[in-house]
C-alpha positions as CSV (number, residue, x, y, z in Angstrom):
1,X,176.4,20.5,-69.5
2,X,174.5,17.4,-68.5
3,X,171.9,16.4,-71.1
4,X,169.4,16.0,-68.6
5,X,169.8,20.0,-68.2
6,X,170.0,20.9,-71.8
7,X,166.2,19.1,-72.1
8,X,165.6,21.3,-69.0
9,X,165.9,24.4,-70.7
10,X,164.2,23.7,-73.9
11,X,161.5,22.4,-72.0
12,X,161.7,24.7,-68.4
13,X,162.7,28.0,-69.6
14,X,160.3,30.5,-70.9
15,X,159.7,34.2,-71.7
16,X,156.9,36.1,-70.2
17,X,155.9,36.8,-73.8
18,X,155.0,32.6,-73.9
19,X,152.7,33.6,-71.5
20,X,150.2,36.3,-71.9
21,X,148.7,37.6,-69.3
22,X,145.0,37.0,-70.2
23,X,146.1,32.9,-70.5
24,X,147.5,33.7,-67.0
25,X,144.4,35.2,-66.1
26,X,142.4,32.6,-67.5
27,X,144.3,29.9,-66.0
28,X,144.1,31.5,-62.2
29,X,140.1,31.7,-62.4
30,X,139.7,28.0,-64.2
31,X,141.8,26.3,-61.4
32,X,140.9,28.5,-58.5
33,X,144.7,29.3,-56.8
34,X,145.6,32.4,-55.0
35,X,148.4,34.5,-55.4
36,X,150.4,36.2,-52.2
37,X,153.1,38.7,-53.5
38,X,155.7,39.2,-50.5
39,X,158.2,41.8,-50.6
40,X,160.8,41.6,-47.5
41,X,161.9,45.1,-47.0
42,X,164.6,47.5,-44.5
43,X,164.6,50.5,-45.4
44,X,163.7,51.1,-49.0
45,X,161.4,53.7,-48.7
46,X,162.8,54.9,-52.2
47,X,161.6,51.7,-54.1
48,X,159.1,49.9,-52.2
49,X,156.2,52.3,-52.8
50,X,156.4,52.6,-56.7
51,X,157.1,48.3,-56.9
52,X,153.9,48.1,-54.9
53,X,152.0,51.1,-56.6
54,X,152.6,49.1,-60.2
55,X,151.6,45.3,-58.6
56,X,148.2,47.2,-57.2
57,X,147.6,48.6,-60.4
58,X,148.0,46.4,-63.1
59,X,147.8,42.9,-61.4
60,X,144.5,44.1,-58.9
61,X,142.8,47.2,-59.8
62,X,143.2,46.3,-63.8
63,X,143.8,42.5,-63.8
64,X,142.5,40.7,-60.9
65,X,145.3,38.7,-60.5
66,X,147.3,39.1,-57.4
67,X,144.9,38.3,-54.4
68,X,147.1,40.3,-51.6
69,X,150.5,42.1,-51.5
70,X,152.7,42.0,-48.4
71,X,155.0,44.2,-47.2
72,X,157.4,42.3,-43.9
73,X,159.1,45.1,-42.7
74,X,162.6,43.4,-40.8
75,X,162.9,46.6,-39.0
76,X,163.4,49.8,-41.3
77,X,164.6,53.2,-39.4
78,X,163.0,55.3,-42.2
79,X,159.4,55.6,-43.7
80,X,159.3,52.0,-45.2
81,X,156.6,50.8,-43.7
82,X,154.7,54.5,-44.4
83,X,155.4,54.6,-47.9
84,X,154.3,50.6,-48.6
85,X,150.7,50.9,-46.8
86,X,150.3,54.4,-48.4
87,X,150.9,52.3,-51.9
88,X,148.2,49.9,-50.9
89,X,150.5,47.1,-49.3
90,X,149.5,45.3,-46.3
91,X,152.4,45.6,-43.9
92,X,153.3,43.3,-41.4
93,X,156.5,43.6,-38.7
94,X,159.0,40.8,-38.6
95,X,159.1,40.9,-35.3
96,X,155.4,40.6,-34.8
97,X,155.0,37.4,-36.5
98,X,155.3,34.0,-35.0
99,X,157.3,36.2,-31.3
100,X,157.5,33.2,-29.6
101,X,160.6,32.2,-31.8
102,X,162.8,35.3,-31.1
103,X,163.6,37.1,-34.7
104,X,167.3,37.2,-36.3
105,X,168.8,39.5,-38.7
106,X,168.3,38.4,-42.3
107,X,166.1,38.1,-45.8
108,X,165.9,34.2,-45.6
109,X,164.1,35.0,-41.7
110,X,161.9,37.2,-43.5
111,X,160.9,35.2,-46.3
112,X,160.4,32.2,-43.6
113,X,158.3,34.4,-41.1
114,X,156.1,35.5,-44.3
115,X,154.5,32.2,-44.7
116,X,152.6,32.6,-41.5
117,X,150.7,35.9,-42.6
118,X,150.0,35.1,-46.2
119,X,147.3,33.0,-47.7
120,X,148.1,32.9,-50.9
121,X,148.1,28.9,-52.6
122,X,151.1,30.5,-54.4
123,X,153.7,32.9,-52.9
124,X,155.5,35.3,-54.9
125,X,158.8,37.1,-53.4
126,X,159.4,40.2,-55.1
127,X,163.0,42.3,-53.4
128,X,161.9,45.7,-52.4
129,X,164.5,47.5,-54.0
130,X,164.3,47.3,-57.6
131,X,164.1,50.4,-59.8
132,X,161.7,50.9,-63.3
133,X,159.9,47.6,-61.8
134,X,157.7,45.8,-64.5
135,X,154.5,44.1,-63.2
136,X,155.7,41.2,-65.5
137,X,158.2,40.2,-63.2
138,X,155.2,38.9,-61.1
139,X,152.6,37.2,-63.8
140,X,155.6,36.3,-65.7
141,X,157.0,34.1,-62.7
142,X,153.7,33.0,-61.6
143,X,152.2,32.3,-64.8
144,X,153.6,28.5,-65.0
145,X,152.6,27.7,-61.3
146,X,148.7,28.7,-62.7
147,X,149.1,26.6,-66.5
148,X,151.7,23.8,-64.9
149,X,150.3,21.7,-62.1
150,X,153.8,19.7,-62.5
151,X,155.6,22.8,-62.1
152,X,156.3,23.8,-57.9
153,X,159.4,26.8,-58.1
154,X,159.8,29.4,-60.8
155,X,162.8,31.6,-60.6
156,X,163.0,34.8,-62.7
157,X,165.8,35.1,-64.8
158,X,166.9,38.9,-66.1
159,X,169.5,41.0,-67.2
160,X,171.8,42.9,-64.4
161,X,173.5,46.0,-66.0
162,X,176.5,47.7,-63.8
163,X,177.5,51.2,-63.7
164,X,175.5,51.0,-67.0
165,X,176.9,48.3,-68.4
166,X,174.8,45.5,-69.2
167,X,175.8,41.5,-68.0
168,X,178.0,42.5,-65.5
169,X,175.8,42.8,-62.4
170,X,175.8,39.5,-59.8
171,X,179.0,39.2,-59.2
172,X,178.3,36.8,-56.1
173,X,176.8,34.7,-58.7
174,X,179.3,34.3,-61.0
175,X,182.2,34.1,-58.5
176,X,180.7,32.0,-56.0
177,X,176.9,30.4,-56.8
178,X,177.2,29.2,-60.2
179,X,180.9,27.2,-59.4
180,X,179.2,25.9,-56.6
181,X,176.2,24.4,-58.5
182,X,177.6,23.7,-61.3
183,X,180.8,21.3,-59.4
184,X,178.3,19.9,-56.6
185,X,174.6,20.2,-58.3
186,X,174.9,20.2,-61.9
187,X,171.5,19.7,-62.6
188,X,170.9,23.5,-61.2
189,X,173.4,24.7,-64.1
190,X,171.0,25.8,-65.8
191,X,169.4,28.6,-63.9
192,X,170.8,32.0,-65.0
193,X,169.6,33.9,-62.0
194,X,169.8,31.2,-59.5
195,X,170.6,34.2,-56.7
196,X,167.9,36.4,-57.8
197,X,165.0,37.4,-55.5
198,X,162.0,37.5,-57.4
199,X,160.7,33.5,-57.6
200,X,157.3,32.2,-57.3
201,X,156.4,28.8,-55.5
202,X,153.9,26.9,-54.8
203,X,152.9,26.9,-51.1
204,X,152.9,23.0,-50.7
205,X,157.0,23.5,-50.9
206,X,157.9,26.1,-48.9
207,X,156.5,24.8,-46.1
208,X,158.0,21.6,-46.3
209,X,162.1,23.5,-46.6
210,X,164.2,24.6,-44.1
211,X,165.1,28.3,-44.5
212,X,168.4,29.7,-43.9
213,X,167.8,33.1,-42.5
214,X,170.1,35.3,-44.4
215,X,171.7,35.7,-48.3
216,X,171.9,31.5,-48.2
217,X,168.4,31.6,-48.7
218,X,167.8,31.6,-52.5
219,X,170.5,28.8,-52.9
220,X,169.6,26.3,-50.3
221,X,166.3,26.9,-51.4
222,X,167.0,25.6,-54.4
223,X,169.1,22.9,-53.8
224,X,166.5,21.5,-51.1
225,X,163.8,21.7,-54.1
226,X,166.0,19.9,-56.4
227,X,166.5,16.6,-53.9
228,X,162.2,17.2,-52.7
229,X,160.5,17.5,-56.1
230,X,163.1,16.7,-58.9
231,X,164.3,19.5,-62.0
232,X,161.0,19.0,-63.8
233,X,159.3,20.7,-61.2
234,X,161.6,23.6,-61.1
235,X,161.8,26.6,-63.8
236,X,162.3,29.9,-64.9
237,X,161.0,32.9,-67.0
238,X,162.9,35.7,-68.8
239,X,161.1,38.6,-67.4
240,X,163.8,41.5,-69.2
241,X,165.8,43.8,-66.9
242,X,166.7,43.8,-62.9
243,X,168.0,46.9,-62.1
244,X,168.3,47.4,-58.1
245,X,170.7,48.9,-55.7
246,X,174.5,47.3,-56.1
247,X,175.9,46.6,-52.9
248,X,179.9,47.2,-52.2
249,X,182.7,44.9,-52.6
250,X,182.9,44.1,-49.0
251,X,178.7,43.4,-48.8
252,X,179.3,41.1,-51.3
253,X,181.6,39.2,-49.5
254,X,180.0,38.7,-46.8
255,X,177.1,37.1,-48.8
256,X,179.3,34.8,-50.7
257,X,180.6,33.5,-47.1
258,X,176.8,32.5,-46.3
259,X,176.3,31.4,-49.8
260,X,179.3,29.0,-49.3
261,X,178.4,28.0,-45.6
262,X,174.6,27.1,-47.3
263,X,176.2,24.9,-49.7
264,X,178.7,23.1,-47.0
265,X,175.9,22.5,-44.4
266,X,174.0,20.6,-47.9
267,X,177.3,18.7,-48.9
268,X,178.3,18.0,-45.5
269,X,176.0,17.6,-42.4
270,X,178.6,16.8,-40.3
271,X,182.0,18.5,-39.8
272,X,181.7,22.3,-40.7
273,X,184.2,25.0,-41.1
274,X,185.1,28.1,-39.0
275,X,181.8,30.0,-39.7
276,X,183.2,33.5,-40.4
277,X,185.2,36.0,-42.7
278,X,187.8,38.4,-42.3
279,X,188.0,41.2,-44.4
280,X,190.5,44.4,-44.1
281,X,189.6,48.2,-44.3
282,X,192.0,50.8,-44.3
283,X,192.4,52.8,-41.2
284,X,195.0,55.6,-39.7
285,X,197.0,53.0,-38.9
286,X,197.2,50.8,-41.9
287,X,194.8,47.7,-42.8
288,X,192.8,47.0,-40.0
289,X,190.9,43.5,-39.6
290,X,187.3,43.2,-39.6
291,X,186.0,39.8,-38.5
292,X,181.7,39.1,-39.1
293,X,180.2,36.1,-38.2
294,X,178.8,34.1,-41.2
295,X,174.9,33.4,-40.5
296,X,174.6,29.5,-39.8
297,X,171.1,29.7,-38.5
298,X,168.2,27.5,-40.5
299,X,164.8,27.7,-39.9
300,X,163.1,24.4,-39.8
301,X,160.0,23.6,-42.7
302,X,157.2,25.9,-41.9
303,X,155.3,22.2,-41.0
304,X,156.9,21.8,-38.2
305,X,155.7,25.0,-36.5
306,X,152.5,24.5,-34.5
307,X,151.2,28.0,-34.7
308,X,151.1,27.3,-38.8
309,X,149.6,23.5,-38.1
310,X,146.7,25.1,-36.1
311,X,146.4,27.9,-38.5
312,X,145.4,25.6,-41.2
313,X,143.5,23.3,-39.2
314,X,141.3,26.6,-38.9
């Protein structure tokens, strides 16, 4: 490991015990920043109420912490968007926001489209299907944003038990995402979860990078922090256990393929690879191929759309 990322971690890795939440508190009403907590959502009507139910109640009813919660609904089939506003979410369709740019399938889109109907000076993503959610996943990720003015990004780092075992969750980042960073960015090696979805920012960056609008998005977003603001300004805070719905072995692949196409459009601009995977189910007749595209598709910095530039103008 670089030494440059061993001083990283003594220095840029906390617990959410380091930071109570009445010094979080404190530090939100002494410097005056808001907080936005998005969760992107399709179809977790099973999860997203409760996850929304606990941020309401500890970090706005009990702690006045959290200034608004948002629900982006990328087009559920079931009671998603019911169960989120009946929790006390504010929810807003995907394909409501910014319709001039016609919507594509995928989290990054979500998270990208978010940024036009929040207000928050930091943003806070928070996945929508996590189970026994902790309000400390959100005060413990913002909390360095509020006491750190050098700190911009703050990924939360956890636990992911399997089938009850703990450690053996995130298999796309063990197998695909931390090779990749570690051979090509070895300053990010030291970011446990650097896949996971719950991460704060500061609203200054995310408007200035590109978003790729599916699983690339937590990678390239990373990567593209690294090279705009430097390691100093990136983090990350132990906030316990992640436990969520495990997706099959197939689904998995699928995200690795648009990890890996994230990291090849940022080590190579120019000549690209064949941008899709082939995997094989079993069928009457034997293995059968199943080809899916890999998605490719980056939104520009949110800067760069006018409706955003005239929205804070006003």
């Amino acid at each position: 490991m670089l030494e440059e990322v061993e001083r990283w971690l003594s220095t840029r890795s906390w617990s959410v015990a380091d930071r109570p939440l009445h010094q979080v508190l404190a530090a939100k009403q002494r410097t005056g920043q808001t907080i936005s907590v998005v969760l992107p959502a399709l179809n977790e009507e099973e999860t997203v109420g409760d996850i929304v139910a606990v941020i309401r109640h500890d970090l706005v009813e009990q702690v006045p912490l959290v200034d608004e919660i948002v629900v982006v609904d990328s087009g559920s089939t079931d009671r998603t968007s019911e169960v989120a506003a009946g929790a006390g979410a504010r929810v807003v369709h995907r394909d409501d926001i910014l319709p001039r740019i016609p919507a594509v399938p995928g989290k990054g889109e979500v998270l990208w489209r978010s940024l036009l109907v929040t207000g928050g000076d930091i943003v806070c993503f928070i996945d929508a299907d996590l189970r026994e959610f902790s309000s400390a996943f959100v005060s413990g990720i913002v909390g360095p944003l509020l006491t750190d003015p050098d700190v911009d990004l703050v990924k939360g780092m956890y636990d992911r038990p399997l089938g009850g075992t703990a450690g053996q969750g995130g298999r796309v980042t063990e197998l695909m995402a931390r090779p990749l960073l570690n051979m090509h960015w070895p300053q990010l090696a030291g970011f446990v979860q650097p896949l996971g979805g719950e991460y704060a920012a500061r609203r200054s960056l995310l408007e200035q990078l590109p978003f790729p609008v599916g699983y690339g998005v937590e990678l390239g977003m990373l990567v593209d922090a690294l090279h705009l603001v430097g390691l100093d300004a990136l983090a990350q805070v132990d906030v316990g256990v992640r436990k969520h719905r495990h997706q099959d072995g197939q689904a998995l692949g699928r995200m690795a393929a648009a990890i890996y196409r994230t990291a090849q459009l940022r080590l190579a601009r120019g000549h690209l690879v064949r941008p899709s995977l082939t995997q094989f189910e079993r069928g009457e007749d034997g293995f059968e191929p199943r080809t899916y595209s890999v998605d490719t598709e980056e939104r520009p910095p949110m800067v760069e759309i006018a409706e955003y530039a005239e929205r804070k103008v006003a």
